[in-house]
C-alpha positions as CSV (number, residue, x, y, z in Angstrom):
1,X,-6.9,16.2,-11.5
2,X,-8.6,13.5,-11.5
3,X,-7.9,10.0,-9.6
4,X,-8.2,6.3,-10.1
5,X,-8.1,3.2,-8.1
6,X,-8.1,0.1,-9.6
7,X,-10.0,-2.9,-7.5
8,X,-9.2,-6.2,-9.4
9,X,-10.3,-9.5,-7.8
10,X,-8.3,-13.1,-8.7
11,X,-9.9,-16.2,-9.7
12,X,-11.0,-18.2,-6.7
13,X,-7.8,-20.5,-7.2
14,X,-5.6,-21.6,-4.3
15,X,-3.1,-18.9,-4.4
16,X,-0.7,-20.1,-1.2
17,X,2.1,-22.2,-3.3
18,X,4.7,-19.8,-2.8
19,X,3.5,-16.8,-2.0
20,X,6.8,-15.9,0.0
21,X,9.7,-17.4,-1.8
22,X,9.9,-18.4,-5.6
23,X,10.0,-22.1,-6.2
24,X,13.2,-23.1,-7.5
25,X,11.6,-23.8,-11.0
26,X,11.3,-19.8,-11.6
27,X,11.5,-18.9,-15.0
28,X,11.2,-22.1,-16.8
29,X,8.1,-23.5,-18.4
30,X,6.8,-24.9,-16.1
31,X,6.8,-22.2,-13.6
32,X,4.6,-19.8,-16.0
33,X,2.5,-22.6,-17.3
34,X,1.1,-23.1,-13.6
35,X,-2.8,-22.2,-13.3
36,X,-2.4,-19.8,-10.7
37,X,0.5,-18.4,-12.2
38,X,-0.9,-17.8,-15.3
39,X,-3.9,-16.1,-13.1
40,X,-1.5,-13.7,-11.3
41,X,-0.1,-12.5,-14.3
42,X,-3.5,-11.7,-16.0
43,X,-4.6,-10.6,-12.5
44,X,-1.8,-7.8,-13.1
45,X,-2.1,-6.9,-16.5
46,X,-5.4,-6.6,-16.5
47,X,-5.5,-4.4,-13.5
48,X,-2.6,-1.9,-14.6
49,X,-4.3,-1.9,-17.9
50,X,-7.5,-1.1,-16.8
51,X,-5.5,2.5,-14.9
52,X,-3.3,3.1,-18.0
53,X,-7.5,3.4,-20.1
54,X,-7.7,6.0,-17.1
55,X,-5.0,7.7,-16.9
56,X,-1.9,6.9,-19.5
57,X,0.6,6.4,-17.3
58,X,2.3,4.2,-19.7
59,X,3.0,6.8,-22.1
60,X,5.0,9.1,-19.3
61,X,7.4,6.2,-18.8
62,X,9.3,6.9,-21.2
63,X,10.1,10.8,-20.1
64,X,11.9,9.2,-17.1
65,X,16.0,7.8,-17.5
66,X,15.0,5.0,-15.0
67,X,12.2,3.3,-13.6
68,X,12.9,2.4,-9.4
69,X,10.0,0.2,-8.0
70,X,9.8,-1.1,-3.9
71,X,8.7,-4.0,-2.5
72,X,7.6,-4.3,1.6
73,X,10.7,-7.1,2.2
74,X,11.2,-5.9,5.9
75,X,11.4,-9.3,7.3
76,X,10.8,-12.4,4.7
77,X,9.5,-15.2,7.0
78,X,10.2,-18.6,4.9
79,X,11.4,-21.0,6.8
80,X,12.6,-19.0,9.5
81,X,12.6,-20.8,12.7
82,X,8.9,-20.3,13.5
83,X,6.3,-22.7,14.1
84,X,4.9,-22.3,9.9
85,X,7.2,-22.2,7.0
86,X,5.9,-19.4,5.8
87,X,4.3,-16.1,6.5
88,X,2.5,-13.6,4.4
89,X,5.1,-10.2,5.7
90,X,6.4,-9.4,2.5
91,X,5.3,-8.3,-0.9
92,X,4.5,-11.8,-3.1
93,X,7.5,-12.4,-5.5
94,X,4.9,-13.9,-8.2
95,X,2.4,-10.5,-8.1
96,X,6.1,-8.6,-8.1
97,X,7.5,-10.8,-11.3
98,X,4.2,-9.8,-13.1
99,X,4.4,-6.4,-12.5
100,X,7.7,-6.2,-13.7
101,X,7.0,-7.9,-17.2
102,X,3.9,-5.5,-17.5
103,X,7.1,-2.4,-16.7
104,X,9.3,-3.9,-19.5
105,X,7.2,-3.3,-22.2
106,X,7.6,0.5,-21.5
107,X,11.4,0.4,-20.0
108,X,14.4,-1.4,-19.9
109,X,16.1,0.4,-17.5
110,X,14.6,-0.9,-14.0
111,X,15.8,-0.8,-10.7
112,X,14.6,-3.1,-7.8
113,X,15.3,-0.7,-4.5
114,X,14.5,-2.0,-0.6
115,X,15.9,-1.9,2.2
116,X,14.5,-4.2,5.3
117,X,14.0,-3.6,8.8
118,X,17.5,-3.4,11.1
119,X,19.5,-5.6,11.6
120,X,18.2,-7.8,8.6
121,X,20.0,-6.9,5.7
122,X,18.7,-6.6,2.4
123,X,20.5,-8.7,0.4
124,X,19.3,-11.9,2.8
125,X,15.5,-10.5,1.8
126,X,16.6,-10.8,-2.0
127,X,17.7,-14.7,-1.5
128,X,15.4,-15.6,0.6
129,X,11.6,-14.6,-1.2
130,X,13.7,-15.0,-4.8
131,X,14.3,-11.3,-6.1
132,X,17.6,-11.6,-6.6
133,X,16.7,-14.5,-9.3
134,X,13.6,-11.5,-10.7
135,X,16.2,-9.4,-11.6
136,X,18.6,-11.5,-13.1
137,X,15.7,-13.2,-15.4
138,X,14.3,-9.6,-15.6
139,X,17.7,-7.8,-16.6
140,X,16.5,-5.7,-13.6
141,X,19.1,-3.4,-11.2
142,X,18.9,-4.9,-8.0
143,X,20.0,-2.2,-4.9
144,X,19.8,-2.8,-0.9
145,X,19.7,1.0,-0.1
146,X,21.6,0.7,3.5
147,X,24.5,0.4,1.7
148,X,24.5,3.8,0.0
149,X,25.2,7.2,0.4
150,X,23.1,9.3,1.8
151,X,22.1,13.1,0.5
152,X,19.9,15.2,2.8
153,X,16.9,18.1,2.7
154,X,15.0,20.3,4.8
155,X,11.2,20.0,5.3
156,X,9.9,23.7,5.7
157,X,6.4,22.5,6.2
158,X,7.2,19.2,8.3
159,X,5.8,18.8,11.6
160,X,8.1,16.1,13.1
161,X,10.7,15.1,10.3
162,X,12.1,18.6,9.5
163,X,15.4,16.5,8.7
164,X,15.9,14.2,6.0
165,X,18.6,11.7,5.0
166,X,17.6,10.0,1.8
167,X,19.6,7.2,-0.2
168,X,21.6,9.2,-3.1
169,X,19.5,7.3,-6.1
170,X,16.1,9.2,-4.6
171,X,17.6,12.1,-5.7
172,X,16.3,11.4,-9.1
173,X,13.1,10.9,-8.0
174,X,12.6,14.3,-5.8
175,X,13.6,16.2,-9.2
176,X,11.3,13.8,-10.9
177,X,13.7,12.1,-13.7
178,X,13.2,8.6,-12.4
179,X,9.9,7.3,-11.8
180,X,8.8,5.9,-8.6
181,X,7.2,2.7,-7.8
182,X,5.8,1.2,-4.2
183,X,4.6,-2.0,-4.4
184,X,3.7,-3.0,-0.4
185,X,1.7,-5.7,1.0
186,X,-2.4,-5.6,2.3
187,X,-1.7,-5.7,6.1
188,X,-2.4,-4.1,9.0
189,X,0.6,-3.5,11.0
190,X,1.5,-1.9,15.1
191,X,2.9,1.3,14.7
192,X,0.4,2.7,12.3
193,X,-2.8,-0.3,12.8
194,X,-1.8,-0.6,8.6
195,X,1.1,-0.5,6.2
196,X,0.1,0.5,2.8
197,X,1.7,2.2,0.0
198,X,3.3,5.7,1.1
199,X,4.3,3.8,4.3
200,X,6.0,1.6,2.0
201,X,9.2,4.5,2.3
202,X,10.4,4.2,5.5
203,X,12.2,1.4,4.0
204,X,13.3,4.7,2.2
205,X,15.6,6.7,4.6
206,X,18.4,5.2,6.8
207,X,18.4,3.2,9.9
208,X,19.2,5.8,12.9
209,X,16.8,8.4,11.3
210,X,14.3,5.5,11.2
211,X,14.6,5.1,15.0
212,X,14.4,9.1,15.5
213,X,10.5,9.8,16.2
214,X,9.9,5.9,15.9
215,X,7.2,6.9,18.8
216,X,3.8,8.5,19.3
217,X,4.9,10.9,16.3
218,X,5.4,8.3,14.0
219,X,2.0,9.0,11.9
220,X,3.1,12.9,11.8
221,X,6.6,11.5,10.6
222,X,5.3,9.4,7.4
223,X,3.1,12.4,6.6
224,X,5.8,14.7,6.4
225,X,7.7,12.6,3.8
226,X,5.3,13.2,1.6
227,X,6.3,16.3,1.2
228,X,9.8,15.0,-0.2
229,X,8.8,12.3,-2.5
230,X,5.5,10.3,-3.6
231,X,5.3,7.6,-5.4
232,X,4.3,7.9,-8.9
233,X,2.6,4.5,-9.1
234,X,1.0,2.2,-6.1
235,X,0.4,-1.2,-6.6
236,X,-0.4,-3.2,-3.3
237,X,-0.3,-7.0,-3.3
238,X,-3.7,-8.0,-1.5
239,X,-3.5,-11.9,-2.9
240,X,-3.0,-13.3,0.2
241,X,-3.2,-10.5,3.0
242,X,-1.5,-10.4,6.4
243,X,-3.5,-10.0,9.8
244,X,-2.0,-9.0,12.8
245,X,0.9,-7.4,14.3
246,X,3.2,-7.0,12.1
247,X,5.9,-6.6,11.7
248,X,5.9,-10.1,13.8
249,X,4.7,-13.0,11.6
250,X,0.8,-11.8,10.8
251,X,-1.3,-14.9,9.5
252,X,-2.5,-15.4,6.1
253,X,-5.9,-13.9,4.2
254,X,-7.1,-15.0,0.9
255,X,-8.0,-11.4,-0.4
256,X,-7.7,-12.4,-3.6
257,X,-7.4,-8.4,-4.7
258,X,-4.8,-6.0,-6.2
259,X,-5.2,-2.4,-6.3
260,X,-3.2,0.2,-7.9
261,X,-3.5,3.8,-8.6
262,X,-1.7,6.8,-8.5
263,X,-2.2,8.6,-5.4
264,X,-0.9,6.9,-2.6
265,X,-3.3,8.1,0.1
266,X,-6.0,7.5,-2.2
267,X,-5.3,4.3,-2.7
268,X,-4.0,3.4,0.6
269,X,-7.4,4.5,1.7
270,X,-9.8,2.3,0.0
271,X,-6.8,-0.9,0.9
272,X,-7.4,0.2,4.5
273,X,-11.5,0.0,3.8
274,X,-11.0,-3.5,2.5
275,X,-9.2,-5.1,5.2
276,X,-12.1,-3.7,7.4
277,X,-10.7,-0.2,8.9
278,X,-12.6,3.0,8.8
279,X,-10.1,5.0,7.3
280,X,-11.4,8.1,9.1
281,X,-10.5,6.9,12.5
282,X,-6.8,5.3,11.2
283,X,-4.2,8.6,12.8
284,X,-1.6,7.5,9.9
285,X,-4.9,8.6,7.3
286,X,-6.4,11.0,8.7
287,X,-2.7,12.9,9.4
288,X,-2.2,12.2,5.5
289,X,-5.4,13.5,4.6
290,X,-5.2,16.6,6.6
291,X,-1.9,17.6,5.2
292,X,-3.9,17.6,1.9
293,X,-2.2,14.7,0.5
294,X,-5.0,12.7,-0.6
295,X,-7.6,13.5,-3.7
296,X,-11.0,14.9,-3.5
297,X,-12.0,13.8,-6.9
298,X,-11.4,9.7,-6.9
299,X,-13.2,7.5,-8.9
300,X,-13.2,3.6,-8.0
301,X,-12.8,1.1,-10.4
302,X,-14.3,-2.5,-9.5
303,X,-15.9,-3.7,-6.5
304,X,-14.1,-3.6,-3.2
305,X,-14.5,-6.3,-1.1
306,X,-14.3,-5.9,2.6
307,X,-12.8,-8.6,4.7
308,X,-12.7,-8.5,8.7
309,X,-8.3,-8.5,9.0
310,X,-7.6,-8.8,12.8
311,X,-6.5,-5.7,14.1
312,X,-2.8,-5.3,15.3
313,X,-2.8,-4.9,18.9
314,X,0.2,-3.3,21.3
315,X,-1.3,-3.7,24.3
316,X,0.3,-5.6,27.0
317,X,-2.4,-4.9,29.3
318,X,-5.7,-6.6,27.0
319,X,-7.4,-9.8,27.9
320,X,-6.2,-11.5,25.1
321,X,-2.7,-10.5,26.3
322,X,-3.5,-11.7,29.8
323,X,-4.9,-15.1,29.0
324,X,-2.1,-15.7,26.9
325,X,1.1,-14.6,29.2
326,X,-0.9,-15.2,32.6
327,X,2.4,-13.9,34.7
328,X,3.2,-10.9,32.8
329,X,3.1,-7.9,34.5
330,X,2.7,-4.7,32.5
331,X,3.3,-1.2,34.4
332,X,2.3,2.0,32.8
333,X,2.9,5.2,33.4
334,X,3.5,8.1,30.7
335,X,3.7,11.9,31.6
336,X,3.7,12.6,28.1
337,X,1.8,15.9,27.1
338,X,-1.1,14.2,25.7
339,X,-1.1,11.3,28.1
340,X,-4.1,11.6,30.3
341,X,-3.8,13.2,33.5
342,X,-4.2,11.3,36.9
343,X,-5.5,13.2,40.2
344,X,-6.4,10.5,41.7
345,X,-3.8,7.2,41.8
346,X,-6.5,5.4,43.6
347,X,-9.3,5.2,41.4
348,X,-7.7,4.4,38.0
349,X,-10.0,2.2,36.3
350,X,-8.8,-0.3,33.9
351,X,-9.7,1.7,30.7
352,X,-7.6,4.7,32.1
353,X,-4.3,2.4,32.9
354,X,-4.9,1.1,29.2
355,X,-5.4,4.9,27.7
356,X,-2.3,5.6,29.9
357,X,-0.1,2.2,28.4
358,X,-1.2,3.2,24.5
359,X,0.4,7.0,25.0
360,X,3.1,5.9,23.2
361,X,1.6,3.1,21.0
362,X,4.1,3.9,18.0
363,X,7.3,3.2,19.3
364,X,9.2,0.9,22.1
365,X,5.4,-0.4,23.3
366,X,4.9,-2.0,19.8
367,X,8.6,-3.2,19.1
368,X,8.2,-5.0,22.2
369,X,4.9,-6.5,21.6
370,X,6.5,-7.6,17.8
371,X,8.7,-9.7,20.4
372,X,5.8,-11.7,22.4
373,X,4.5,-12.0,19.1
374,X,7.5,-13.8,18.4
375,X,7.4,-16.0,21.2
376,X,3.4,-17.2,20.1
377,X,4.9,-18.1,16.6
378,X,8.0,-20.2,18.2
379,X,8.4,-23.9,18.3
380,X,9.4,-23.9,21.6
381,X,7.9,-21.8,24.3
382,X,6.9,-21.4,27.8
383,X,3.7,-19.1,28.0
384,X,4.2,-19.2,32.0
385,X,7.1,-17.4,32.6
386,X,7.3,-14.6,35.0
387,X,8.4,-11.0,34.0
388,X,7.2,-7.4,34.9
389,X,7.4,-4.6,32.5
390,X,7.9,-0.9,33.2
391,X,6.4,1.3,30.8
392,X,6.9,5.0,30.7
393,X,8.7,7.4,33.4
394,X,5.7,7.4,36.0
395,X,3.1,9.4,36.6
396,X,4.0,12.1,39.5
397,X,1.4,12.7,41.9
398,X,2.4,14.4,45.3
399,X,5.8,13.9,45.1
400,X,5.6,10.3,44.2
401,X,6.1,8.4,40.9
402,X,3.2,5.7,40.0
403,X,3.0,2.8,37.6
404,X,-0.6,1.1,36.8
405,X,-1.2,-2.5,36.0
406,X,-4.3,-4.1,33.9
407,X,-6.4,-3.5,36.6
408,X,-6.2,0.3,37.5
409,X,-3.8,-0.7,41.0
410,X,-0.7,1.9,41.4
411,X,3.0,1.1,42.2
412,X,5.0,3.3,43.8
413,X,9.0,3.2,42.9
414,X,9.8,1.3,45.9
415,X,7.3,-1.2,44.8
416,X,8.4,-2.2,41.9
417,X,11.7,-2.0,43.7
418,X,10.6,-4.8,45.9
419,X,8.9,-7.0,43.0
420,X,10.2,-10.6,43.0
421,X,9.5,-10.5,39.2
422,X,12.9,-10.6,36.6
423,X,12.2,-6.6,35.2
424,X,12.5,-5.3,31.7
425,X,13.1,-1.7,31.0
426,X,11.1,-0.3,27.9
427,X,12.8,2.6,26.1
428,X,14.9,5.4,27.9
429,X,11.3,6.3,29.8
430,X,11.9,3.8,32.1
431,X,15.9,4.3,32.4
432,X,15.4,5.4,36.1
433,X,15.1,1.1,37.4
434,X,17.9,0.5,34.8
435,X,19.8,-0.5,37.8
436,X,17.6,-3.2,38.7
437,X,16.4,-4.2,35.3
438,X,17.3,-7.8,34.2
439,X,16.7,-6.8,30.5
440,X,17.1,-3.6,28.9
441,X,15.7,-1.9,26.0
442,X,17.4,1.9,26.0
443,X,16.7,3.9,22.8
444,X,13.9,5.5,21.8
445,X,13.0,3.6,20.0
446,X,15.2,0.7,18.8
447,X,13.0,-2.2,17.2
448,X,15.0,-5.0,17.2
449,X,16.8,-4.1,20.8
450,X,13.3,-4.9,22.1
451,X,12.0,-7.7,20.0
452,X,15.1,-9.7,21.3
453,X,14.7,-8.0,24.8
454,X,11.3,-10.1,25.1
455,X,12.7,-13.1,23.7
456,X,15.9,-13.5,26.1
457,X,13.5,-12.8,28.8
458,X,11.0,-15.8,27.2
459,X,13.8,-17.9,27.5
460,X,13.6,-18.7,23.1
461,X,16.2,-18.0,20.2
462,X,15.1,-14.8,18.3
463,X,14.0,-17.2,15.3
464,X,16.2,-15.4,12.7
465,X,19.1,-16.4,14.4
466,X,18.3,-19.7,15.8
467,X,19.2,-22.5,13.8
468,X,16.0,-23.5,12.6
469,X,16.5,-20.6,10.3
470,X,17.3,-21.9,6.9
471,X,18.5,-18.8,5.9
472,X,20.8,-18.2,9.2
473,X,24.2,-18.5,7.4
474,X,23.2,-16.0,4.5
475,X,22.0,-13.7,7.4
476,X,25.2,-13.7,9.4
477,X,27.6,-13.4,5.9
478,X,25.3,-10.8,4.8
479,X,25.0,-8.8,8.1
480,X,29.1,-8.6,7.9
481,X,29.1,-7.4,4.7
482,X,26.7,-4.8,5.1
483,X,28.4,-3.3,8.3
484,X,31.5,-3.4,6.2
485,X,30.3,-1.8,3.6
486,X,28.7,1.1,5.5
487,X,31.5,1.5,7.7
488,X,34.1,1.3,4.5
489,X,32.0,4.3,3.0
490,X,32.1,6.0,6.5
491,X,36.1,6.1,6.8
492,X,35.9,7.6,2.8
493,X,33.8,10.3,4.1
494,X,30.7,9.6,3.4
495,X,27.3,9.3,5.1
496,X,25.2,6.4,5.4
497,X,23.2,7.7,8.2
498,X,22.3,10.6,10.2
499,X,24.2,10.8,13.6
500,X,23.0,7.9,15.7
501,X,20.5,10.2,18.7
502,X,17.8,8.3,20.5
503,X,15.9,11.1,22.0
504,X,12.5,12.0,22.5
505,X,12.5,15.3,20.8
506,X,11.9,16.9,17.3
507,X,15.3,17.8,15.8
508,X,16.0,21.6,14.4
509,X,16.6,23.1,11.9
510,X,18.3,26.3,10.5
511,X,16.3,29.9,10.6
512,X,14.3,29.9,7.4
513,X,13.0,32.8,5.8
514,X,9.3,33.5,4.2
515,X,10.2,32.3,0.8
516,X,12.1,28.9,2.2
517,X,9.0,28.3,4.9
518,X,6.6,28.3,2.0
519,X,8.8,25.0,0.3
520,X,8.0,21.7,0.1
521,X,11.4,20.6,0.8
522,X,14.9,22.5,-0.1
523,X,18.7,20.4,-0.6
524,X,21.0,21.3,2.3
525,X,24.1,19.1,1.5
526,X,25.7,17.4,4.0
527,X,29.4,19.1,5.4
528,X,32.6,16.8,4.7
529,X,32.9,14.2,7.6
530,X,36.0,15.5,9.4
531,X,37.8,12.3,11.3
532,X,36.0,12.2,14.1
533,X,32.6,12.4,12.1
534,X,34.3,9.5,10.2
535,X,35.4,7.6,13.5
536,X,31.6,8.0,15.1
537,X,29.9,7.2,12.0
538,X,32.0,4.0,10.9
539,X,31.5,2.8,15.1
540,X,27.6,3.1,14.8
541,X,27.7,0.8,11.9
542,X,29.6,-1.8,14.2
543,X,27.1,-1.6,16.7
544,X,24.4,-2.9,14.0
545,X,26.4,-6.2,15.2
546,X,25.7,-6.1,18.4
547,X,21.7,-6.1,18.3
């Protein structure tokens, strides 16, 4: 069948008035009669109307008992305790509000779905960028998905995620009676160098299976979620794009564009070409594509532009890196299967310590990269500071462990042993030198337990909860709530989560036979929580308030 992608351009209007958070005059007058309001909307309509010439897609809304459609909320950065009020993360509420009143001409019964990065729960997304006050001028549903039920399936075909834990309402999707909308944001991002529209679902599935393979087989893990569910409809927000490493603050691009279509990988692949990526040499869609995922037969409506969006970057060893934290010592050393191999720990060159450092560029490496990036985008900081890094569990050569700085030069153990530098730990991998480590970041991999690893060790307030964040006493109230609710559904005996596991290892699953291996995906319901299931699962939520 064939495909469509939509390319619309805006006006060349200043689109940056609240491109984060809704002004508090949404949904009066004077609100809509704004100029680049009234551009966004047209903007939309035109755009989706152009796909519905294409395709009809309008006319299969109504074969569908509900209508669920995602924004990318994973952090909302307005007024948030960094140095700019606010920062282009999330999907735009005003691109999202006219996508919505497009929707209602063909529905009325909507659901707005997310759920944000941990620990930031959802409902403090909602407040914050203004969805909460979409849906109630909408007559939407509005549902923050950590705090439901989980259902899980079997992926036959999977290579990493062979085990999935999905909220209860997605069950409607997989059988295809409720229609499924991702609407993300134009960015590039540090797990997967961009965040598009079927990346869009990790804010799908649960927290702890988040973390599981959150590392060098995250790429193979958003692939194999395909296989579950797709969305039916992509929409990405390009007005103002985000550069840089998210999911840290990225800063802002006047792309001016919207896309849409209805194949994600199809559409996620001419959103990567405009921000300036070969999509051919992005892992995340090229392991799409070889899974068969995308279309051969796309036809491109409108004229892409193609902008020159800063690549995210998780090194700690570049020059840019360097120049900025002068006293930072990153150590790398992975013995990972497809890290490269060292015969020789005296003539490492620079580019093979850095080929050695991005082994694992999709897990801990990144999350603690997010946190420096946090530190750059603070009020107060102190670029100075001295701290070493241990990356990986060494490289064995001989009997004896090495570590590899910027420069190519090997540490032994004992020598990092003897370093008069404060240490951090990265991810279980470096567990041996926990016993010496000033800050820790076990898990593998645990996002946030390294983003506020680096900032403890910079000496600055994690900026969501300093008290320069506007939004600090929603967060706390809402965090508690959240953990109460998920832990209130845990003693009832039901799941929230998958069992809370941070190791480095693809998880089974049962024999299948011919006819199951040849299945997309097949139910296998979870087994009634006996009390300690209940006791383990209802603690893990808990510990959510200890990150």
């Amino acid at each position: 069948m064939k495909e469509y992608v939509i390319v619309s351009k805006a006006p060349d209007l200043n689109f940056r008035n609240d491109y984060v958070a809704l002004p508090k005059n949404y949904g009066t007058a004077s609100y809509f009669n704004r100029p680049d309001i009234k551009a966004i909307y047209q903007l939309v309509y035109e755009n989706l109307q152009q796909l519905d010439e294409q395709n009809h897609f309008t006319q299969k809304l109504s074969s569908y008992s509900k209508i669920l459609i995602k924004p990318n909320l994973v952090s909302v950065y307005h007024n948030s305790g960094m140095m700019n009020c606010d920062y282009p993360e999330s999907t735009d509420p005003r691109v999202f509000d006219a996508i919505l009143s497009f929707l209602k001409q063909y529905h009325n019964n909507i659901i707005i779905v997310e759920s944000s990065g941990k620990p930031m729960p959802t409902r403090t997304s909602f407040k914050v960028a203004g969805y909460d006050r979409i849906a109630k001028y909408h007559k939407t549903g509005l549902l923050a998905l950590e705090t439901c039920p989980v259902i899980r399936y079997l992926l036959p075909k999977a290579e990493v995620m062979k085990e999935v834990y999905i909220p209860e309402i997605f069950q409607e999707v997989i059988e295809k009676k409720a229609y499924y909308i991702s609407v993300p944001k134009l960015k590039t991002n540090l797990y997967t160098q961009v965040t598009l529209g079927f990346k869009n679902a990790m804010g799908t599935i649960p927290y702890a299976l988040r973390e599981r393979n959150h590392n060098y087989y995250i790429n193979k893990k958003l692939a194999d979620l395909l296989y579950l569910f797709q969305p039916n409809l992509i929409v990405i927000d390009g007005l103002i794009g985000g550069e840089g490493n998210t999911p840290a603050p990225v800063d802002p691009v006047d792309s001016h564009v919207l896309l849409s279509g209805t194949n994600s990988v199809s559409v996620d692949t001419v959103g990567t070409e405009i921000m300036g990526l070969d999509p051919n040499q992005v892992p995340l869609m090229i392991e799409a594509k070889n899974r068969g995922f995308g279309s051969e037969n796309v036809s491109i409506i409108g004229e892409i532009p193609h902008y020159s969006f800063r690549r995210a970057n998780a090194s700690l060893m570049d020059e840019d890196f360097h120049k900025q934290f002068p006293n930072v010592l990153a150590l790398a050393g992975h013995s990972l299967p497809h890290a490269p191999k060292i015969h020789n720990p005296l003539a490492v060159t620079p580019a093979l310590a850095h080929e050695l450092e991005m082994a694992c560029d999709g897990g801990c490496l990144a999350a603690l990269r997010s946190g420096f990036d946090y530190v750059i985008y603070s009020p107060k900081k102190d670029f100075s500071l001295p701290l070493a890094v241990i990356i990986g569990n060494g490289v064995e050569h001989q009997g004896t462990l090495y570590w590899f700085d910027r420069t190519g030069k090997a540490y032994s153990e004992t020598d990092i042993r003897n370093l008069k530098l404060p240490l951090l730990t990265l991810g279980n991998c470096a567990s041996r030198f926990h016993d010496i480590a000033d800050y820790k970041t076990p898990g593998c991999c645990s996002p946030s337990t390294c983003m506020l690893a680096v900032t403890s060790a910079m000496k600055i307030p994690f900026p969501l909860l300093s008290t320069r964040n506007h939004s600090l006493v929603h967060f706390g109230t809402h965090v508690l709530s959240m953990v109460l609710k998920r832990a209130f559904l845990s003693l009832r005996g039901k799941w929230v989560d998958c069992p809370s596991h941070h190791e480095d290892k693809i998880y089974p699953i049962p024999p299948l036979d011919e006819n199951e291996k040849s299945q997309d995906f097949i139910s296998w319901p979870l087994p009634p929580m006996n009390w300690q299931d209940r006791c383990k699962m209802m603690k893990d939520q808990f510990a959510i308030l200890k990150m």
